[in-house]
C-alpha positions in Angstrom: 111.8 116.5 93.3 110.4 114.7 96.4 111.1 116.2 99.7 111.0 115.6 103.1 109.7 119.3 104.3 106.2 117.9 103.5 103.7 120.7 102.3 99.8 120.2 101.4 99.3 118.1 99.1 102.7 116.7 98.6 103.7 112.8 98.8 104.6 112.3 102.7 104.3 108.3 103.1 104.0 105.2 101.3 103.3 101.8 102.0 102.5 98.4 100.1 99.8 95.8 101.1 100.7 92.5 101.4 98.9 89.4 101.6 102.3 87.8 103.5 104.7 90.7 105.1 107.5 88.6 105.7 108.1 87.6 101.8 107.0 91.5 100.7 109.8 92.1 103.2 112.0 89.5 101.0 111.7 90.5 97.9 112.2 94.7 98.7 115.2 93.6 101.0 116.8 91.4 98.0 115.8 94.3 95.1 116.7 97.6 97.0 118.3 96.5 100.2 115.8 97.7 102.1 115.2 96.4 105.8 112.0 95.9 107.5 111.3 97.0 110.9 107.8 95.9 112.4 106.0 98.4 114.8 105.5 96.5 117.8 103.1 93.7 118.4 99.9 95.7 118.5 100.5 96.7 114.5 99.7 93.2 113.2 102.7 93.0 111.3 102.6 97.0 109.6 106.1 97.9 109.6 108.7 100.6 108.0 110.7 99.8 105.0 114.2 101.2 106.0 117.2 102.2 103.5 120.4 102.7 105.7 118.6 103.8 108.6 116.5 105.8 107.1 112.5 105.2 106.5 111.5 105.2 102.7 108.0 103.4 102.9 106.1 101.1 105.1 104.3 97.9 104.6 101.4 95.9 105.9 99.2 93.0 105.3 95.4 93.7 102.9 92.8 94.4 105.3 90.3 95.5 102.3 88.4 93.2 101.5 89.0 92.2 97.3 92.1 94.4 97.0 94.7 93.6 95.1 98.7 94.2 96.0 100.0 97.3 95.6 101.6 100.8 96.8 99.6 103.6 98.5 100.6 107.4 98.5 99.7 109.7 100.9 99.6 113.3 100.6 100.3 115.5 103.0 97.2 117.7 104.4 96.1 119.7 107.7 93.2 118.6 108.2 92.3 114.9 107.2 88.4 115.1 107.8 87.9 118.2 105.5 89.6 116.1 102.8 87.6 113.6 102.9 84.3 115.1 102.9 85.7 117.3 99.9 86.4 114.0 98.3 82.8 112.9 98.8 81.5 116.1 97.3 83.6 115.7 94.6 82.3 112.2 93.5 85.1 110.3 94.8 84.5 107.8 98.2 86.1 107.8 101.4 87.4 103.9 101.9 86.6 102.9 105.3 86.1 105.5 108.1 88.9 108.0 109.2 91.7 107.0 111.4 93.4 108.6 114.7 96.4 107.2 115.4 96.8 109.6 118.5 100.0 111.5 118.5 100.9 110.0 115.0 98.3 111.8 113.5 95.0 111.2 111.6 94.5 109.3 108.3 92.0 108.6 105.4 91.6 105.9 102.9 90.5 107.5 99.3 89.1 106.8 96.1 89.1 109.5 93.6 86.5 109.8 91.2 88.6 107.4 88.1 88.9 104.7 90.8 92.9 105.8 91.6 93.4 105.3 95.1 95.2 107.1 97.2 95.6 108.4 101.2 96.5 111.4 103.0 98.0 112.0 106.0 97.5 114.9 108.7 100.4 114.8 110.9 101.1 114.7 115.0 103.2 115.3 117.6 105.0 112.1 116.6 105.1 111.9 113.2 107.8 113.2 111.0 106.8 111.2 107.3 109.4 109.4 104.9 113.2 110.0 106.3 114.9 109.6 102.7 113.6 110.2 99.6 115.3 111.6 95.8 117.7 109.0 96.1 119.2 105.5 95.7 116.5 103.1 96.9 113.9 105.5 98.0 110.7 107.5 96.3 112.0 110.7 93.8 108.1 110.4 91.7 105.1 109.6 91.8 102.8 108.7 88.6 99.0 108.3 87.8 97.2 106.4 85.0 94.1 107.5 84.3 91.4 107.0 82.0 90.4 110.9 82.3 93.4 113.3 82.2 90.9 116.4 82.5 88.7 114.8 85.2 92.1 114.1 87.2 93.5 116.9 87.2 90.2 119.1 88.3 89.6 116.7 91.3 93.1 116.9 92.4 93.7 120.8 92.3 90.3 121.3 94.0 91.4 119.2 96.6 95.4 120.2 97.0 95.8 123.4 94.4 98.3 121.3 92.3 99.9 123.1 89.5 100.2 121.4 86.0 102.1 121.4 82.9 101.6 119.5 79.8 104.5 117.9 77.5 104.2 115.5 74.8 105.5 112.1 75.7 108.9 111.6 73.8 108.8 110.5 70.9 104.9 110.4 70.4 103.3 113.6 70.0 100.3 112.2 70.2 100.3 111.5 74.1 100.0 114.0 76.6 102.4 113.7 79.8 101.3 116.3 82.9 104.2 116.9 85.1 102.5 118.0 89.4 104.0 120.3 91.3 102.4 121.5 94.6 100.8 124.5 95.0 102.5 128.0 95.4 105.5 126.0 94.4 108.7 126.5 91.7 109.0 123.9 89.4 112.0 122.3 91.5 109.3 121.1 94.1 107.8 119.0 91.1 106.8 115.5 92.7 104.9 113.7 90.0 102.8 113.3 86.8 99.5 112.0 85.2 98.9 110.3 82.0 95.6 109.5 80.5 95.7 105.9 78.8 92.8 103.5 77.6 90.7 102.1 80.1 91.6 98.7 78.2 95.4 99.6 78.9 94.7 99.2 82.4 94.2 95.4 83.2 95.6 95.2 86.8 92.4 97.4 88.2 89.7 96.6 85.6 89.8 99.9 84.2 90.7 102.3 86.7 92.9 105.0 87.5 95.7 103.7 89.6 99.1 105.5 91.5 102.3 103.8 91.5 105.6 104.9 92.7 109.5 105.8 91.4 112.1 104.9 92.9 115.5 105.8 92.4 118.6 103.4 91.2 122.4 103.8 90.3 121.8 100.9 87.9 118.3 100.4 86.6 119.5 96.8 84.4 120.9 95.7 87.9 118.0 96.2 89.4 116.0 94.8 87.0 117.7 91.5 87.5 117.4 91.5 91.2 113.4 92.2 90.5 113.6 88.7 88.5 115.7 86.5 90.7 113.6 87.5 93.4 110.3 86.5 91.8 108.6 89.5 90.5 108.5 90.6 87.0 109.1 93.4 84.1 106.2 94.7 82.1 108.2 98.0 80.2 111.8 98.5 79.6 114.6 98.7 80.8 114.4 101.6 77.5 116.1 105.1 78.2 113.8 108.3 78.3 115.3 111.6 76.9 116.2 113.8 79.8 115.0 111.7 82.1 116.8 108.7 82.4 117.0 104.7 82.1 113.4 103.1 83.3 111.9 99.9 83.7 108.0 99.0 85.2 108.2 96.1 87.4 105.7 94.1 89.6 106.9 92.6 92.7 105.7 88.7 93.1 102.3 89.8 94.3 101.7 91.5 91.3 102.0 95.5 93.2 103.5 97.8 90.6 106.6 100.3 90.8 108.7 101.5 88.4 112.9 102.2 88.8 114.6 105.1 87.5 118.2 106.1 86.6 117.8 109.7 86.3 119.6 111.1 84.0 122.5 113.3 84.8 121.6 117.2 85.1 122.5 119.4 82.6 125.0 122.2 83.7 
């Protein structure tokens, strides 16, 4: 599960670029209820996603040139710079240059080395990270497709010691499913997974390995609906997955991907 006692390498933030905040704001506030909460009028509209009181993401408007819509994870680290240049040395690109945020902490755009973007985040003073997550409306996993399961998960456990274990997908042996868990960590910390898949199965970023988030819903058909009436769209499901619940992959209207998950109830 996700947590909010944030170790290295584990998800700690999230956010969405936007080319219009106030209708990204829409459409999460009519799917998940969520309300959105700018951060004063020097943010240029960035602002938290909030689930009763409680933050469970952030969102902002593209500032990268090209980019597409979508969600950004950021991993927890102690020391944003060293991540970055390991990055670099690993053949994966540092997006931009590294940002202080003063008492907030420090931050760092990344590419890794299959394209999947991602961020991490070395915390201040003043930061404390997501306020509710593994539950109703808020992140419980995180997932990568990538064209290179191997090359993934070397990068990622040089740069964050993740732990992996492999299972075959239900109900096609033939596919390969890699559950994360942080490192030094039980298996209850487990946060995410990483599947390899065709680099022609991967349309929305020409080939490359992308993140996309879970989040959590009492009623993952509901939800499903309120995705459509609000103008996005469902590209998988709503299908139920054997011990791990009812899912469906959705787009918002701007095309950014997450998927919703009814877990399924725990045995015992």
């Amino acid at each position: 599960m996700i947590t909010t006692d944030f170790v290295n390498g584990s998800p700690c933030w999230l956010d969405l670029g936007a080319p219009d905040v106030e209708a990204a704001a829409s459409f999460y506030n009519g799917v998940f209820d969520w309300e959105y909460q700018s951060f004063g009028p020097d943010a240029e509209g960035y602002g938290a996603f909030r689930k009763d009181g409680s933050t469970v993401g952030a969102v902002g408007k593209l500032t990268e040139d090209g980019a597409r819509s979508a969600w950004m994870v950021y991993f927890r680290t102690d020391d944003a710079k060293a991540v970055a240049q390991q990055v670099e040395s690993a053949g994966g690109a540092l997006r931009g240059e590294l940002m202080d945020a003063g008492p907030w902490g420090t931050m760092a755009q990344l590419t890794d080395p299959q394209g999947g973007q991602f961020a991490v985040w070395q915390q201040g003073a003043e930061s404390s990270g997501l306020e509710r997550v593994d539950d109703t409306g808020s992140l419980g996993w995180i997932e990568l497709y990538t064209p290179d399961a191997g090359g993934a998960k070397d990068f990622y456990r040089g740069l964050f010691g993740w732990q992996y274990e492999d299972m075959p997908m239900p109900g096609d042996g033939s596919m390969t499913y890699t559950l994360i868990t942080p490192a030094g960590k039980e298996a209850e910390r487990m946060h995410g997974g990483l599947m390899q898949m065709p680099a022609d199965q991967l349309p929305q970023t020409g080939g490359k390995a992308y993140w996309h988030p879970v989040f959590g819903t009492d009623d993952c058909d509901a939800t499903v609906a309120r995705v459509r009436q609000h103008g996005g769209d469902l590209l998988m499901g709503p299908e139920d997955a054997e011990g791990v619940g009812r899912m469906a992959v959705c787009t918002d209207q701007n095309g950014a991907e997450f998927v919703v998950l009814k877990p399924a109830p725990m045995e015992g």
